[in-house]
C-alpha positions as CSV (number, residue, x, y, z in Angstrom):
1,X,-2.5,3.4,-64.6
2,X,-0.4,4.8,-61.7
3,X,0.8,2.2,-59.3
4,X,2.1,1.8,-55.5
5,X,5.1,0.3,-55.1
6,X,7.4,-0.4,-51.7
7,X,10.3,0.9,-51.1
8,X,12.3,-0.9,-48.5
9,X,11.6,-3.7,-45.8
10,X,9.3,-2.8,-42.8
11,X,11.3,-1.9,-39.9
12,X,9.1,-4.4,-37.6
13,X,5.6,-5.8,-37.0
14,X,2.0,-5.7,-36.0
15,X,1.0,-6.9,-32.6
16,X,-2.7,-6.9,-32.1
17,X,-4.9,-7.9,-29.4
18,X,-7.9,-7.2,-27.4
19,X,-8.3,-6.5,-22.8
20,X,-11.5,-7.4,-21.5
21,X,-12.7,-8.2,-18.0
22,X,-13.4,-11.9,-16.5
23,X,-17.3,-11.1,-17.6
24,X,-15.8,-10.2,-21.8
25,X,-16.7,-6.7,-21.4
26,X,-14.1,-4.8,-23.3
27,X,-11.7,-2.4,-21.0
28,X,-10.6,1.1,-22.5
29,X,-7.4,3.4,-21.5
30,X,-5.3,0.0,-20.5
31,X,-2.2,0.3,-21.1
32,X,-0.3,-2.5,-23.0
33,X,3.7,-2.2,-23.3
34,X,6.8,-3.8,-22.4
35,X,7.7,-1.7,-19.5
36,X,10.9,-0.4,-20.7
37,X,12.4,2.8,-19.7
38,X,14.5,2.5,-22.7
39,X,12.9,4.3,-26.0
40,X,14.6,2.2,-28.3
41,X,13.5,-1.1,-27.0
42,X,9.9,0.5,-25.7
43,X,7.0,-1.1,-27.5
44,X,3.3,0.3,-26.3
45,X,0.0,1.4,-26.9
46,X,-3.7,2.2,-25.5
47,X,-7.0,-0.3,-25.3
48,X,-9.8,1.7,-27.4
49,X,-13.7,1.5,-26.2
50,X,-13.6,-2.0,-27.9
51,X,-10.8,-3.3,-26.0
52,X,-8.3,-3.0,-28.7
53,X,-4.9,-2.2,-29.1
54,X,-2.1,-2.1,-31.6
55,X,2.1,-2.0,-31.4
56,X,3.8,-1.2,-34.5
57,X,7.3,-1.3,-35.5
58,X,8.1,-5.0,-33.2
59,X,10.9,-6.8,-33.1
60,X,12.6,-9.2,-31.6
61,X,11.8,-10.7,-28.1
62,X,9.1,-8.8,-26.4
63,X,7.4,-9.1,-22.9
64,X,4.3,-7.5,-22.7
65,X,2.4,-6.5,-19.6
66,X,-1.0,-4.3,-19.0
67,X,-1.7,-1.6,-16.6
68,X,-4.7,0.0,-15.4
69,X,-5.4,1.1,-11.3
70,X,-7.6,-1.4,-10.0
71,X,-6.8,-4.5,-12.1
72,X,-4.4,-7.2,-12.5
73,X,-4.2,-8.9,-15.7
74,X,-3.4,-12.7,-16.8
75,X,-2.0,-13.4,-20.5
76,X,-4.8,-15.1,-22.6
77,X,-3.5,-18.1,-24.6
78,X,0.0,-16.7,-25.2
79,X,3.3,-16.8,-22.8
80,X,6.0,-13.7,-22.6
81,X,8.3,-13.2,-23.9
82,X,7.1,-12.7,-27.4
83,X,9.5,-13.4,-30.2
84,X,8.5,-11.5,-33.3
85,X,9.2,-12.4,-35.9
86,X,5.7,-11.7,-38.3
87,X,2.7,-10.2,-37.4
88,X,0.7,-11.4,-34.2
89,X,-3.1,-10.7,-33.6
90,X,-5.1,-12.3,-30.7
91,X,-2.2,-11.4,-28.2
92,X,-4.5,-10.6,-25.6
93,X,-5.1,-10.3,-21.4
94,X,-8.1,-10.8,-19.5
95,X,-8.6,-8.2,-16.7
96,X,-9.0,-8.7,-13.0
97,X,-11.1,-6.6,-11.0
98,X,-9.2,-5.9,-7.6
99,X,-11.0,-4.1,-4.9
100,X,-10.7,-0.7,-3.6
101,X,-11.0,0.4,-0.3
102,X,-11.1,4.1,0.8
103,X,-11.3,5.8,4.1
104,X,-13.3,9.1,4.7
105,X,-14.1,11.0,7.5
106,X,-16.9,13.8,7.8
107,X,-14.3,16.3,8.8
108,X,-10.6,16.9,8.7
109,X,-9.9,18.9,12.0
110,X,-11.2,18.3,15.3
111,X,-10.2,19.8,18.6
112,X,-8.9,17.6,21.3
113,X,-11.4,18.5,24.1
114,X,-14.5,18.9,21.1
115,X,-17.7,16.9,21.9
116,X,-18.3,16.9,18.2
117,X,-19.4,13.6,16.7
118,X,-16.7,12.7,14.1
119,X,-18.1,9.9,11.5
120,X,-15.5,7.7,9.4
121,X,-16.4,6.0,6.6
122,X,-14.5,2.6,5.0
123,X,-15.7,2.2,1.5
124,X,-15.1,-1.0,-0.3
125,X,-15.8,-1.0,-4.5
126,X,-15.1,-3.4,-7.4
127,X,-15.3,-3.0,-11.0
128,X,-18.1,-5.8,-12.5
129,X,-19.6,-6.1,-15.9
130,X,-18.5,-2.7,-17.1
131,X,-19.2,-0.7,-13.8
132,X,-18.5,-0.1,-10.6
133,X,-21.2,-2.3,-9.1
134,X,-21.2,-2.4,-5.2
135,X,-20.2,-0.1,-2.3
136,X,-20.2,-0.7,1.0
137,X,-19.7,1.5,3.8
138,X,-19.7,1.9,7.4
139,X,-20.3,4.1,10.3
140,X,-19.2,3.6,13.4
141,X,-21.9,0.9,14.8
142,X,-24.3,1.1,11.9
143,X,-23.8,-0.9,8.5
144,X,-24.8,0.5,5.3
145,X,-24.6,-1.3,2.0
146,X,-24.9,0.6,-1.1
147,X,-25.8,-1.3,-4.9
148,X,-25.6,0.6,-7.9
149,X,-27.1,-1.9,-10.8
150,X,-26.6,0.6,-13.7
151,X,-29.9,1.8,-13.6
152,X,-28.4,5.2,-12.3
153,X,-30.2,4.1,-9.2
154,X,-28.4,3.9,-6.1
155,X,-30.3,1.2,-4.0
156,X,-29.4,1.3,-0.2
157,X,-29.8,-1.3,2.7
158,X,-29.4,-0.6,6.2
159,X,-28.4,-3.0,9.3
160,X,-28.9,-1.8,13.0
């Protein structure tokens, strides 16, 4: 009966952990690393649809950090720097949804002396429970709010 044997010491450890939002709704594409510019002392990976992520080859004392546009993140039941030494699972962060704001306007040229109406739009969004759940805009005077529930239904209020 053939057999598997080791060969050598593993040149570092496992560090494993999950990002999800303030509601527990995993966060995909964040990026967990230690921020280093260095190659040799850069540590990183990916969040999968799940949330998940894995660093291999660890060592040492580690600060870890996640990235994504349009979030902050807190450490969840761990402090940085990291010293490791083993293995480590549940090394995880809890996403913050921070608000975007955009401004739009219906054209990009206008002619000094043009009696054209010109409309500019402020758009406010934040990430909730998975989507991108409210909008609002504005026009001049007029006040539009826009709700997107995940029904693929935009539902729309108007104020005059």
């Amino acid at each position: 009966m053939a057999g598997c044997a080791p060969v050598g010491e593993p040149a570092g450890y496992r560090i494993t952990g999950r990002v999800v939002d303030t509601n527990g709704v995993p966060l995909e594409g964040v990026r967990v690393d230690t921020g280093s510019a260095n190659l040799t002392n850069y540590f990183g990976g990916y969040t999968d649809s799940d949330g998940a992520y894995v660093i291999v080859n660890a060592t040492g004392d580690i600060t870890l950090n996640a990235f994504k546009y349009g979030f902050t993140f807190m450490n969840a039941g761990w402090i940085n720097p990291l010293s490791v030494t083993n293995d480590m699972a549940n090394i995880d962060f809890v996403a913050i949804s921070m608000p975007t704001v955009s401004l739009t306007s219906s054209t990009n040229v206008i002619l000094e002396n043009s009696s054209d109406t010109v409309f500019y739009f402020v758009t406010h969004r934040r990430y909730e429970h998975g989507l991108y759940s409210e909008s609002l805009s504005f026009r001049f005077g007029e006040c539009v709010e826009r709700f997107h529930l995940g029904t693929g239904v935009d539902q729309w209020i108007q104020y005059n």
